[in-house]
VOGU-3710 file (C-alpha; in Angstrom, 3 decimals, decimal comma):
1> xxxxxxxxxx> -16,389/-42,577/-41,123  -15,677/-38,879/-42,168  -18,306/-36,461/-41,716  -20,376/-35,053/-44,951  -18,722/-31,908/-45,724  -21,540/-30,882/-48,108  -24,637/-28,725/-46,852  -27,451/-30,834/-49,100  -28,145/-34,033/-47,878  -26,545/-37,000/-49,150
11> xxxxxxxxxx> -29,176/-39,896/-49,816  -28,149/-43,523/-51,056  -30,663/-45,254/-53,204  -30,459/-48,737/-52,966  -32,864/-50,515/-55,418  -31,718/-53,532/-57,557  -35,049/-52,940/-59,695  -33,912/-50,549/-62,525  -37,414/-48,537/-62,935  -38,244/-47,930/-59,444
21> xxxxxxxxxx> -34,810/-46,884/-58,553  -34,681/-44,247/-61,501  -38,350/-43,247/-60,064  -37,107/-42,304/-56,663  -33,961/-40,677/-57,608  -35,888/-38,257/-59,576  -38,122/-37,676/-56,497  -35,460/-36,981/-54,554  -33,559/-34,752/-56,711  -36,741/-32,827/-57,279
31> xxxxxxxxxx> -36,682/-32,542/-53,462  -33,251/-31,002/-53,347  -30,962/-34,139/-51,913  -28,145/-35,050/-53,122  -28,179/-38,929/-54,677  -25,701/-41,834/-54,992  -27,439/-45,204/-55,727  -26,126/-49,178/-55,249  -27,967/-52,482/-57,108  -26,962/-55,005/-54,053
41> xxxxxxxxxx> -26,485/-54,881/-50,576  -22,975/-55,301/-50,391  -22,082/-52,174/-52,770  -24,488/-50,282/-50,647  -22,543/-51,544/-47,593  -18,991/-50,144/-49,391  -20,738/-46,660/-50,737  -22,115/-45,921/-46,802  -18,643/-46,307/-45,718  -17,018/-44,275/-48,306
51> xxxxxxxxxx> -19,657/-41,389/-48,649  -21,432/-41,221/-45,475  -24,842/-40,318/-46,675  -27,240/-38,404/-44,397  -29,707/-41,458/-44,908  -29,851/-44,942/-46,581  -33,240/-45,471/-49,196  -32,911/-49,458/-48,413  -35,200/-51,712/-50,193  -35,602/-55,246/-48,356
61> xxxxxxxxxx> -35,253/-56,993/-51,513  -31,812/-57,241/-52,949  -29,999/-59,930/-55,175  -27,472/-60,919/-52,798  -28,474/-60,302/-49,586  -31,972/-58,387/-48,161  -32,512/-55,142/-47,043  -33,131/-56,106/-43,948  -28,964/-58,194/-42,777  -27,940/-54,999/-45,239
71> xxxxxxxxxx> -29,677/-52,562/-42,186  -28,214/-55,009/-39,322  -25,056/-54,848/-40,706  -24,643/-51,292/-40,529  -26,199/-50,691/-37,104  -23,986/-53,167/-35,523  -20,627/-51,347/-37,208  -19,717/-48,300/-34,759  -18,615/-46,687/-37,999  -22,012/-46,588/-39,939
81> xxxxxxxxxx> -24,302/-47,191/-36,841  -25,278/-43,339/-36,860  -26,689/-43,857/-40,405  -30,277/-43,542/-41,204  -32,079/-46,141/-42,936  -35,439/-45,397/-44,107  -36,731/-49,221/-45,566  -39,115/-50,223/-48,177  -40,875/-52,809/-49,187  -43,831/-54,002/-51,943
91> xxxxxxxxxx> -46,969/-53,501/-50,948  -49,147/-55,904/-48,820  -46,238/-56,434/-46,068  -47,649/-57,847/-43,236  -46,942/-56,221/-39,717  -44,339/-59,009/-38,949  -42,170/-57,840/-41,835  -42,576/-54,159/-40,516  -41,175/-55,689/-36,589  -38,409/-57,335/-38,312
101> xxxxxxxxxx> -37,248/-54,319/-40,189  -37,786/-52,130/-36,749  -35,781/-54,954/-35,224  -33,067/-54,611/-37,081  -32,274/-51,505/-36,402  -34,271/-49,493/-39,485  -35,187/-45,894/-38,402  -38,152/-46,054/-40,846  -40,528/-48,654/-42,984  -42,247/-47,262/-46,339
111> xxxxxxxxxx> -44,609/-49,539/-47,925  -44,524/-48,890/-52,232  -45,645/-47,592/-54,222  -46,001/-44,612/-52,034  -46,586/-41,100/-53,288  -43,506/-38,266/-53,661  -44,862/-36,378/-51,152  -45,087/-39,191/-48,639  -41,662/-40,446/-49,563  -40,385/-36,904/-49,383
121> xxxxxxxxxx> -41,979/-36,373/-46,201  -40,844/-39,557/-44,538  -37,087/-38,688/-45,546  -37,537/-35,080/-44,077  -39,011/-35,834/-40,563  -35,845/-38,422/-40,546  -33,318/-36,097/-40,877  -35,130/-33,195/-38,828  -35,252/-35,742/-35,965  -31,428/-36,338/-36,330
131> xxxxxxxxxx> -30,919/-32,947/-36,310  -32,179/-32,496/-33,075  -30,653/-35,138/-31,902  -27,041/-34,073/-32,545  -28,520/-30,281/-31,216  -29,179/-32,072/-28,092  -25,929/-33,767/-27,684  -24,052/-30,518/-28,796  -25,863/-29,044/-26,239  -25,025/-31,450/-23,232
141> xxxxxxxxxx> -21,389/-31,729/-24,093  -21,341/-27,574/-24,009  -23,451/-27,504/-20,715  -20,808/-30,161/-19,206  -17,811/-28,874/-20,278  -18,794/-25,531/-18,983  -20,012/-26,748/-15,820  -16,494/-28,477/-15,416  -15,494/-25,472/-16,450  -17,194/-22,910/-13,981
151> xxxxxxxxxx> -16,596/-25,738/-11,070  -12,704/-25,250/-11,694  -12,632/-21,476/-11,736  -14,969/-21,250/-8,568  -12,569/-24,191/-6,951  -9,360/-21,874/-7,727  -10,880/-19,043/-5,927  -10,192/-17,751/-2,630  -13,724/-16,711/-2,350  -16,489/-18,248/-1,913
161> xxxxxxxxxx> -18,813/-19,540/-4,728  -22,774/-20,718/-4,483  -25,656/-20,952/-6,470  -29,097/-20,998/-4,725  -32,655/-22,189/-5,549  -34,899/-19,852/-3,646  -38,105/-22,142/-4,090  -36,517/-24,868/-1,863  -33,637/-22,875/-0,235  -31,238/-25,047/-0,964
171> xxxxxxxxxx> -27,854/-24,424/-2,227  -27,383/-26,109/-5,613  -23,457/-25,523/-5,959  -20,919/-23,937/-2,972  -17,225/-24,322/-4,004  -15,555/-26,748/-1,298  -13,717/-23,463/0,664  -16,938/-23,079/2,065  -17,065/-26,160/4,067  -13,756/-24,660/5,767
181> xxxxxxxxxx> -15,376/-21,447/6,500  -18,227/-22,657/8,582  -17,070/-25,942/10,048  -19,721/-27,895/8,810  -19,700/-31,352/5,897  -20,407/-30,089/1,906  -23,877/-32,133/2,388  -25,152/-30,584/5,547  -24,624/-26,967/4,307  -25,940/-28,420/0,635
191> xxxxxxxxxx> -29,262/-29,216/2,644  -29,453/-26,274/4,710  -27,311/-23,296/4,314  -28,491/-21,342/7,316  -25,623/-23,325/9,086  -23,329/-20,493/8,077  -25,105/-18,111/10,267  -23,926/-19,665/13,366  -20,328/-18,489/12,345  -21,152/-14,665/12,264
201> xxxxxxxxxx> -20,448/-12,825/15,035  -23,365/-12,196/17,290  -23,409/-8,627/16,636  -24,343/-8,804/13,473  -26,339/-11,971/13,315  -29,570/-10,337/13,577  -28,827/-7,496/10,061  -27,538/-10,775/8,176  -30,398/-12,723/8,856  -32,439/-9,720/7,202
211> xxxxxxxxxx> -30,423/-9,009/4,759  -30,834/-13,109/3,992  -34,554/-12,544/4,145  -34,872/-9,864/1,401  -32,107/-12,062/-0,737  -34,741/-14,275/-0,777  -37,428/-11,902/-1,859  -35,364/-10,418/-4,813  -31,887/-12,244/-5,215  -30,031/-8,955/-4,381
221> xxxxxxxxxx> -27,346/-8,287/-1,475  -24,195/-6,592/-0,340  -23,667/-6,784/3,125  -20,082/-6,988/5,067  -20,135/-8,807/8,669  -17,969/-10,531/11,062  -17,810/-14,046/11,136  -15,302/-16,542/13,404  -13,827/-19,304/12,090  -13,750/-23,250/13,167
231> xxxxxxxxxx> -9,921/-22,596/14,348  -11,844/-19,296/16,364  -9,812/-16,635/14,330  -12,079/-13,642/13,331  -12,383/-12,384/10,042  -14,561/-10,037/8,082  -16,782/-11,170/5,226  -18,289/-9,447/2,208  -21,228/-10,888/0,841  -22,827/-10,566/-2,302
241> xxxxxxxxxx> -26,011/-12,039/-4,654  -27,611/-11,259/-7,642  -30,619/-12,841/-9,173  -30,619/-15,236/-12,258  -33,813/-15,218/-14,303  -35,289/-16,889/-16,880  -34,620/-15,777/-20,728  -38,435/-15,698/-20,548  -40,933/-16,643/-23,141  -41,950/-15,263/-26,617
251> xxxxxxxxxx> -45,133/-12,970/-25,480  -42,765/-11,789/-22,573  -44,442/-13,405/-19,200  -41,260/-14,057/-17,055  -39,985/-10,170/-18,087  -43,498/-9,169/-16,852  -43,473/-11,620/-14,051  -39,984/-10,319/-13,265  -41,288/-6,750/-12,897  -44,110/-7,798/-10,674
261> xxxxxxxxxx> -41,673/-9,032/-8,130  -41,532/-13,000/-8,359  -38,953/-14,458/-6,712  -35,865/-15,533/-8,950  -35,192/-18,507/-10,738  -31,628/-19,166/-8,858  -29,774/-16,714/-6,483  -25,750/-17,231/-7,296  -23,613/-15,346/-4,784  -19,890/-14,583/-3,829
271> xxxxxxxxxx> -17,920/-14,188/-0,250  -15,038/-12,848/0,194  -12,368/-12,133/2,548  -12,000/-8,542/3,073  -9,826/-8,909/6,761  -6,486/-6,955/5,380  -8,182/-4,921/2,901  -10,384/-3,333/5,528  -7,154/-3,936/8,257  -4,938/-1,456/5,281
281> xxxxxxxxxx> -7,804/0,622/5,164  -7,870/1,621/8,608  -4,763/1,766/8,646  -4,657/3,947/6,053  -7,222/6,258/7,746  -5,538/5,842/10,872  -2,335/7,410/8,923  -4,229/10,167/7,342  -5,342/11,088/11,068  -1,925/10,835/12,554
291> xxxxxxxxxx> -0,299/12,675/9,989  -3,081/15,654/10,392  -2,100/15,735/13,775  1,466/15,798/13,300  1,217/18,665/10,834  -1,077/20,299/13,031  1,623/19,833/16,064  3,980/20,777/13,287  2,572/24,144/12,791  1,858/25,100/16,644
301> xxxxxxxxxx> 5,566/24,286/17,073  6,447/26,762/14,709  3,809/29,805/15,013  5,673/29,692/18,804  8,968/31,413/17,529  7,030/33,125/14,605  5,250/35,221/16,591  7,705/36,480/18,610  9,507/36,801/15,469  6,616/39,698/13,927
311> xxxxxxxxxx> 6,834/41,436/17,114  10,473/41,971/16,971  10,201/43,035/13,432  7,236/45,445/13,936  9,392/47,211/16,516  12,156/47,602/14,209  10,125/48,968/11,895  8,646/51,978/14,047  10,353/55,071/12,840  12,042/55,662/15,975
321> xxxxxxxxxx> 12,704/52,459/18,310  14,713/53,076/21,384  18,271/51,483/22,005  16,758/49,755/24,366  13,965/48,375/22,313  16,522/47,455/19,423  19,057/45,586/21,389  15,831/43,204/22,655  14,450/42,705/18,947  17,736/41,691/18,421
331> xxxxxxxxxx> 18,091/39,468/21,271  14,484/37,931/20,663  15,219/37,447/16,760  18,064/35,755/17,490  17,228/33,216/20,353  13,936/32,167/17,753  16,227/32,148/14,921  18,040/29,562/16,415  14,506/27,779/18,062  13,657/27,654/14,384
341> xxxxxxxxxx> 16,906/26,148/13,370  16,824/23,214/15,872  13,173/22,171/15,424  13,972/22,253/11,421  17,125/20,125/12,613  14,987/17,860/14,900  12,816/16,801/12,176  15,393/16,054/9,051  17,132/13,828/12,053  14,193/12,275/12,740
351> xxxxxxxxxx> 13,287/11,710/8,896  17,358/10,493/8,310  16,319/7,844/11,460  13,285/6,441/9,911  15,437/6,394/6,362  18,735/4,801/7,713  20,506/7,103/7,266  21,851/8,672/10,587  25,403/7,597/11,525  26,583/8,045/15,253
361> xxxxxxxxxx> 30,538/8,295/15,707  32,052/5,612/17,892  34,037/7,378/20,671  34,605/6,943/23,853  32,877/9,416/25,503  32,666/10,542/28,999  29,242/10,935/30,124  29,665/14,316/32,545  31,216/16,134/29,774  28,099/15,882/27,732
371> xxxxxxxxxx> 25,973/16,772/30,780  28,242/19,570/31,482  27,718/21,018/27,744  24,300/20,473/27,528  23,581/22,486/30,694  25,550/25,181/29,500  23,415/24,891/26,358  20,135/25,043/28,102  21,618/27,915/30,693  19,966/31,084/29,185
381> xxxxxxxxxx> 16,830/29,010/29,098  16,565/27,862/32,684  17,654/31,823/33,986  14,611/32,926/31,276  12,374/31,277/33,248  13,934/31,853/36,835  14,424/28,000/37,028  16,524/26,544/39,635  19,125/23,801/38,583  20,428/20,814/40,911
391> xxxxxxxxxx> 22,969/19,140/38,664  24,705/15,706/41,232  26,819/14,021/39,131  29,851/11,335/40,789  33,354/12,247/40,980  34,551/8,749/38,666  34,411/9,114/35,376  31,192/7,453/33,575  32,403/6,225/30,215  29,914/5,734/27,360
401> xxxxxxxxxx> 30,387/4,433/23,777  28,789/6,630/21,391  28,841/10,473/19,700  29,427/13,269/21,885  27,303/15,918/20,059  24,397/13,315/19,939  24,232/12,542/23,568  24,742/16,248/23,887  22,056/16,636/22,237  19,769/14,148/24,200
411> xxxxxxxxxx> 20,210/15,698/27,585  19,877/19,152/26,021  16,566/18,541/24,764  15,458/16,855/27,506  16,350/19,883/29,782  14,945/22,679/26,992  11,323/20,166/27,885  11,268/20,078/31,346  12,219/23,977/31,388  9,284/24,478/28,795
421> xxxxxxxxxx> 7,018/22,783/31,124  7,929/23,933/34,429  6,162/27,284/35,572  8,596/30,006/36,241  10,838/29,616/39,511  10,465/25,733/39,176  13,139/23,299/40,185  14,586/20,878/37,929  17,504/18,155/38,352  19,775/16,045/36,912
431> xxxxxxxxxx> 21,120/12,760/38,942  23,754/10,824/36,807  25,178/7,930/38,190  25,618/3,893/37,877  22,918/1,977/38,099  21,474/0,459/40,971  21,933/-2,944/39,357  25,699/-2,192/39,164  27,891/-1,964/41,771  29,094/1,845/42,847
441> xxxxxxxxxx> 32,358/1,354/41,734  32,805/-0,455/38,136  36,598/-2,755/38,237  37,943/-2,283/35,165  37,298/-5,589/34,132  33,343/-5,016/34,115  31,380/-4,898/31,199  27,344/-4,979/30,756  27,131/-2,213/33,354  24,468/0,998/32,734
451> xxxxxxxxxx> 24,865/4,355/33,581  21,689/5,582/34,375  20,354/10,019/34,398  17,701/11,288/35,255  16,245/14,218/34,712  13,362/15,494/37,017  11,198/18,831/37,121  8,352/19,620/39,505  6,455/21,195/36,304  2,702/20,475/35,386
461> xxxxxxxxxx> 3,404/16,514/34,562  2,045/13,913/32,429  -1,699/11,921/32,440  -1,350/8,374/31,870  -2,631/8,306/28,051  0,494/10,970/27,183  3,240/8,646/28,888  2,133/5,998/26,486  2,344/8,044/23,591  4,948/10,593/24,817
471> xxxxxxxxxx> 7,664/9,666/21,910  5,687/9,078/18,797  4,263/12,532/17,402  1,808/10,549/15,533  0,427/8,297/18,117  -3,433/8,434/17,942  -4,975/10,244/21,051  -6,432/7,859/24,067  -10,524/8,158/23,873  -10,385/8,107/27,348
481> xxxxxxxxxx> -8,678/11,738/27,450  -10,331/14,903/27,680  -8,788/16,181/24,958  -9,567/13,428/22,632  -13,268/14,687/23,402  -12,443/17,835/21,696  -11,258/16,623/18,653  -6,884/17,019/19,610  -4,302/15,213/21,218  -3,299/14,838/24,321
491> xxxxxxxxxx> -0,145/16,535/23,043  -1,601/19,283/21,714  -4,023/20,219/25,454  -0,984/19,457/27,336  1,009/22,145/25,334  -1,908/24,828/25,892  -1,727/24,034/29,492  1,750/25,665/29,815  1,811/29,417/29,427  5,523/29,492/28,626
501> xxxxxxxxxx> 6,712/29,109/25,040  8,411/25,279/24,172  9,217/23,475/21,523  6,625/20,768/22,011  7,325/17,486/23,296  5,975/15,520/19,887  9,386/16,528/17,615  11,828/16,613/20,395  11,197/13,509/21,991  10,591/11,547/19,601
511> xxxxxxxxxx> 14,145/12,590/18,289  15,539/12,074/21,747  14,338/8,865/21,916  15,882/7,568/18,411  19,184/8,895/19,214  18,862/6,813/22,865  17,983/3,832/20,749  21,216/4,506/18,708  23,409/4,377/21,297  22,145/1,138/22,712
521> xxxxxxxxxx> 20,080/2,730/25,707  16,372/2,968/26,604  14,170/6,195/27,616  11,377/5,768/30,108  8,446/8,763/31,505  6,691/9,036/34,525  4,937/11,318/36,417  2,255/10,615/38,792  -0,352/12,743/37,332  -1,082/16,313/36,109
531> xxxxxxxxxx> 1,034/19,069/37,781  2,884/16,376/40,163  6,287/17,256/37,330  7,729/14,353/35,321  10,465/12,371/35,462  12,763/11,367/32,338  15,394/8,594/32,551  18,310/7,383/30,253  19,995/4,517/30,438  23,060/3,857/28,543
541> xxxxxxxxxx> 25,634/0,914/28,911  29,072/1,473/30,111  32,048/0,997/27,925  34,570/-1,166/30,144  37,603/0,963/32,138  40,237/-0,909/30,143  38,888/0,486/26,896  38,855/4,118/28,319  41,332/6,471/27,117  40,279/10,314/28,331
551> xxxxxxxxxx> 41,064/12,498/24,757  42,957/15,603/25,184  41,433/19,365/24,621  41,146/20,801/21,417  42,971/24,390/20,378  40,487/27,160/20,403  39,619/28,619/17,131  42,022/31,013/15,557  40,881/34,265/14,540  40,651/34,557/10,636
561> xxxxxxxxxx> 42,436/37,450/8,267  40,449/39,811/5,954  39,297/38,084/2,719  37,886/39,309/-0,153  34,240/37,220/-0,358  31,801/36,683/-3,102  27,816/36,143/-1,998  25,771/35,115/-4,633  22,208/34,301/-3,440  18,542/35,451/-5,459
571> xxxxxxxxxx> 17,108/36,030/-1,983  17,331/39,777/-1,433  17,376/39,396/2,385  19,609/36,764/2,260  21,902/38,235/0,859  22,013/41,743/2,718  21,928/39,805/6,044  25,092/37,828/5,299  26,955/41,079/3,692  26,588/42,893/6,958
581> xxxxxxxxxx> 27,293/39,697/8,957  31,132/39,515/6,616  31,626/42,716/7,129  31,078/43,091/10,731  33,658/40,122/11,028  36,154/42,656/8,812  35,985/41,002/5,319  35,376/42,909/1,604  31,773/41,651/0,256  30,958/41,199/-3,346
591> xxxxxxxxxx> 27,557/40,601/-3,678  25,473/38,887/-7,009  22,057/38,333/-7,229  22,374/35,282/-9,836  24,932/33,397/-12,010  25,475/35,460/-15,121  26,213/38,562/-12,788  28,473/36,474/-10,230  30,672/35,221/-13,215  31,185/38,757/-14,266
601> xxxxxxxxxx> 31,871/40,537/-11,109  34,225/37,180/-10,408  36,553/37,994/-12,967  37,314/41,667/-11,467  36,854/40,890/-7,915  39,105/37,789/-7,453  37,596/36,511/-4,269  39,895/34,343/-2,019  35,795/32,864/-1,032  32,507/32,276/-2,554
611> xxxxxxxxxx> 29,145/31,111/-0,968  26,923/30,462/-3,492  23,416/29,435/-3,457  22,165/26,412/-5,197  18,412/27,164/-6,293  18,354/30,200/-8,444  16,576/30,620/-11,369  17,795/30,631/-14,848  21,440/29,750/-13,703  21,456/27,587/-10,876
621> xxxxxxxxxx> 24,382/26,711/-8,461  25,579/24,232/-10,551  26,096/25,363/-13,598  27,228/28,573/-11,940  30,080/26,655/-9,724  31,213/24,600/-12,977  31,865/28,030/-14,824  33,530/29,670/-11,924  36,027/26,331/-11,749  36,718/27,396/-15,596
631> xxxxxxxxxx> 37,872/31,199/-14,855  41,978/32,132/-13,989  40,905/34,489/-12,027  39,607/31,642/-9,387  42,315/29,557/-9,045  43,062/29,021/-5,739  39,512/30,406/-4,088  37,257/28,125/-2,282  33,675/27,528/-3,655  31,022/27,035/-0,908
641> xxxxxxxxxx> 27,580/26,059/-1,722  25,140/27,744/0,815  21,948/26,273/0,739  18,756/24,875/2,350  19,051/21,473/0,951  20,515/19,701/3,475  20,437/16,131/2,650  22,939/13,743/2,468  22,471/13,003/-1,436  22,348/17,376/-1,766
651> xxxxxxxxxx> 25,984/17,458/-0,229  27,304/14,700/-1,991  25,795/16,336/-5,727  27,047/19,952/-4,396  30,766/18,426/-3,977  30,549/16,243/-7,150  29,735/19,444/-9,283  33,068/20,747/-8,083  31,962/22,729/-4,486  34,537/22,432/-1,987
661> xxxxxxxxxx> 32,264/22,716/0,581  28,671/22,281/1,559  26,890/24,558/4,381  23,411/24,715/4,968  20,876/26,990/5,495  21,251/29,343/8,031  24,823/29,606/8,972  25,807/31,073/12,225  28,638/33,280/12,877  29,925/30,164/13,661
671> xxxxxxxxxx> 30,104/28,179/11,075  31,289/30,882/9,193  34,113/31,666/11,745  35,107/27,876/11,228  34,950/28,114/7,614  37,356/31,096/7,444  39,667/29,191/9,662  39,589/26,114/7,546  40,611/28,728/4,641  43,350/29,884/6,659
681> xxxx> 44,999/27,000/7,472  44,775/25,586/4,124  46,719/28,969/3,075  49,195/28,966/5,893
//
């Protein structure tokens, strides 16, 4: 049975008697319902199916059949049971007549005549109490399809989900994940939730159960705490509750009661797992720290050759300096010059290591020879200070795979450390040798051997909490330190204990350590204490005999013709400095201070060389290289970008906009000697 679709009720009048039915069908027009009327029961029976009526006017006399199997009939078919019947009868019915017609199913009994306002009125409270009715049942079927609703969502969440009633203290809903948390059944924590509080951690037992206690009072709380799980893994848990009150009544007693403080009507609450994010928070803090530190490392390492930097260039700027005075500004300038160029070195190593990016060449490399150059490296350093050098190193051979520079590198920095850290007229060695492990001489069949050096100073040494955090620059400092006491790392005291300049042992080492990793080997530190020295050792493996094949010298550099160069660089300094560094070497100089003016003086000049700088303004070094490539007049001359972008991705953009070379920022005498041979041969 359809629905009524229209908003004024529908009533069927069933009366077989022609006068009373007109009688009430005026009534109930006058009332505002809508009428349909039926003479017998079994047209009524058709018309309830087919129309629907809001209610049935039934009168328990009929020709065919009564009122009364008419009212049966339709409250035993599911499809008309929902229809009310209001029935009447002639006056004088006895109350059996009125527990027959109740009996049967009739929502109503009128005895006629009656008046229009009692008919009226019957009809009305009808319909209002089936309107309430199907409010009710609206109602339910909303309040359980949400609560199926709300039970999924709080099922699919990680978190934990509860509603509380605060009179009894009992939990009235707690999504099943909380079982799991506290190790106890859905019905013991349903009957008393205080069982979760023997899963927090007994530190904070004690500000949860408060915190629980004023939850109580008001339905508010935020609080985070530790708790330990069944399995006895720890995490950390953020609680929270908030009150649920009443819509309160008309005059406004629960708002007012509300205001006074009475405890709410539920408490419905969430906990949540907030292990990592509080884990990547403090790790995040932990990273701000570090890198504060490093940068603060960072800019001790370099005030060290800044200062003596100013000082040189104060003297040269007295009016009158002395010979004397000029040739050590010189000297100074140019030993921090190149202090400044290897820390800046260190650290784009150390950030192409942490990228991927460093590549080692595989030679076979004999270990002495990279000892040998890295003491000669480290010389000036070691007389500076009035250090004495014990360098025992065996007669064989001791063959390493890896990249001579690098490991030149390693041993260099190693000894540039321990002479930083050595008061002057210290001692410092290096043992190199095979490893105890090994036997002393290696067949040539042996493979797996090590080669192990060691490199030992008698300078102020190394506490305990720097050896374990010797090769990270951003290790966090040990509380146990002094130094941590006063707010800096144990790096950072250790440096202001020596009264000799250094480089630091954050950037260095840390360097030295990656490159020992790249080669296959391990570093290790010791020192028994604070000014006892330190001892650093490398261990490499061997590359086996059969594989060894000695490579023979390389010609020495030959010495370059006059050329005819053009410097372009906006950096006034920059480019004075390497004018009178050309033209000490015996070359013409063209300088421009930009593009525009190096394309013009290009054309009349005809350099056999430019070095040109990348990062100008308005023209930059690639637009002004692309031009150059256009003119005659260059054909032939070799385009050199000079610049302080030094990156792999810089070089291969500088030789993709048509540089032949790429050279960065500063170049020695050098480099540029090498360079101008390169040119030379090419032109041979």
């Amino acid at each position: 049975m359809k629905p009524q679709a229209n908003r004024t009720p529908l009533i069927l009048n069933v009366e077989d008697r022609e006068g009373p039915r007109y009688v009430k069908s005026r009534i109930l027009h006058r009332g505002g319902f809508s009428v349909i009327e039926a003479v017998t029961g079994h047209s009524a029976l058709s018309l309830v199916r087919q129309h629907a009526p809001s209610l049935v006017l039934l009168s328990a006399k009929l020709p065919d059949i009564s009122g009364l199997e008419v009212c049966r009939l339709l409250k035993e078919d599911p499809q008309t049971a929902r229809t009310l019947v209001l029935l009447t009868s002639p006056g004088l019915a006895q109350s059996r007549q009125r527990v027959e017609a109740l009996n049967c199913g009739a929502d109503g009994y009128l005895v006629e005549p009656a008046e229009p306002e009692e008919l009226l009125s019957s009809i009305q409270a009808l319909l209002r109490l089936r309107g309430a009715e199907d409010a009710y049942h609206r109602t339910s079927r909303a309040l359980h399809e949400h609560e199926d609703m709300f039970r999924q969502l709080a099922e699919s969440l990680a978190d934990v989900v509860w509603i509380l009633d605060p009179a009894t203290r009992r939990l009235l809903f707690a999504s099943s994940s909380l079982a799991t948390v506290c190790g106890h059944s859905a019905e013991q924590l349903m009957e008393d939730p205080r069982l979760c509080l023997e899963r927090v951690t007994p530190a904070d037992r004690a500000r949860v159960e408060a915190a629980v206690q004023n939850m109580l009072r008001d339905g508010s709380m935020d609080i985070e705490f530790g708790l330990t799980l069944p399995s006895g893994e720890p995490r950390e848990v953020r609680a929270r509750a908030f009150p649920v009150r009443s819509h309160g009544s008309a005059d406004g007693t629960d708002s007012a009661q509300a205001a006074a403080g009475s405890p709410p009507l539920r408490i419905a609450g969430i906990c949540q797992d907030v292990t990592l994010q509080n884990r990547a928070g403090r790790a995040l803090h932990d990273e701000e720290r570090r890198k504060d530190q490093f940068l603060a490392m960072l800019a001790h390492e370099l005030r060290n050759p800044l200062a003596p930097l100013r000082s040189a260039a104060d003297l040269l700027q007295q009016l009158a300096p002395t010979r004397e005075d000029m040739f050590r500004a010189r000297d100074i300038i140019g030993r921090q010059v190149h202090h400044l160029t290897r820390l800046v070195d260190e650290l784009l190593d150390i950030a192409r290591f942490n990228q991927g990016r460093i590549t080692l060449r595989q030679d076979l490399v004999e270990l002495r020879t990279a000892l040998n150059t890295a003491v000669e490296a480290v010389r000036p350093v070691l007389d500076g200070y009035r250090h004495t050098l014990r360098l025992s190193l065996p007669e064989q051979p001791l063959p390493v795979r890896g990249d001579l520079v690098r490991l030149t590198q390693i041993f260099s920095n190693l000894l540039q450390n321990a002479a930083a850290y050595t008061p002057a007229g210290g001692v410092i060695s290096v043992e190199a040798g095979f490893d105890d492990s090994a036997p002393e001489t290696i067949p040539d069949a042996v493979s797996g051997g090590q080669v192990t050096v060691r490199v030992r100073d008698n300078g102020t040494g190394l506490s305990e909490a720097l050896q374990r955090q010797l090769f990270d620059p951003l290790a966090p400092p040990d509380p146990a330190a002094p130094a941590a006491r006063t707010g800096e790392s144990d790096i950072g005291a250790h440096a202001r204990s020596s009264a000799f300049p250094h480089d630091g042992p954050g950037i260095g080492l840390t360097l030295v350590q990656k490159l020992v990793q790249l080669h296959g080997g391990t570093i290790r530190a010791f020192s028994a204490g604070p000014g006892q020295g330190s001892t650093f050792t490398v261990t490499l493996p061997v590359e086996p005999w059969q594989n060894w094949h000695p490579g023979s010298g390389k010609a020495g550099p030959r010495r370059s013709v006059p050329r005819r160069i053009l410097v372009v660089d906006d950096n006034v300094d920059a480019l004075e400095a390497m004018t009178m560094a050309l033209q000490a070497m015996g070359h013409t100089v063209v300088t421009a201070p930009d593009g525009p003016s190096a394309l013009a003086r290009a054309i009349d000049a005809r350099p056999d060389l430019v070095l040109l700088d990348l990062g100008m303004p308005a023209m930059d070094g690639f637009e002004t290289v692309r031009r150059l490539r256009a003119l005659p007049e260059l054909r032939g001359a070799r385009l050199v970008a000079l610049t302080g972008f030094g990156q792999p991705e810089d070089r291969r953009r500088a030789l993709a906009a048509g540089f032949d070379q790429h050279l960065v920022k500063p170049a020695d005498l050098d480099a540029l000697t090498r360079l101008l041979d390169e040119l030379d041969q090419q032109q041979a």
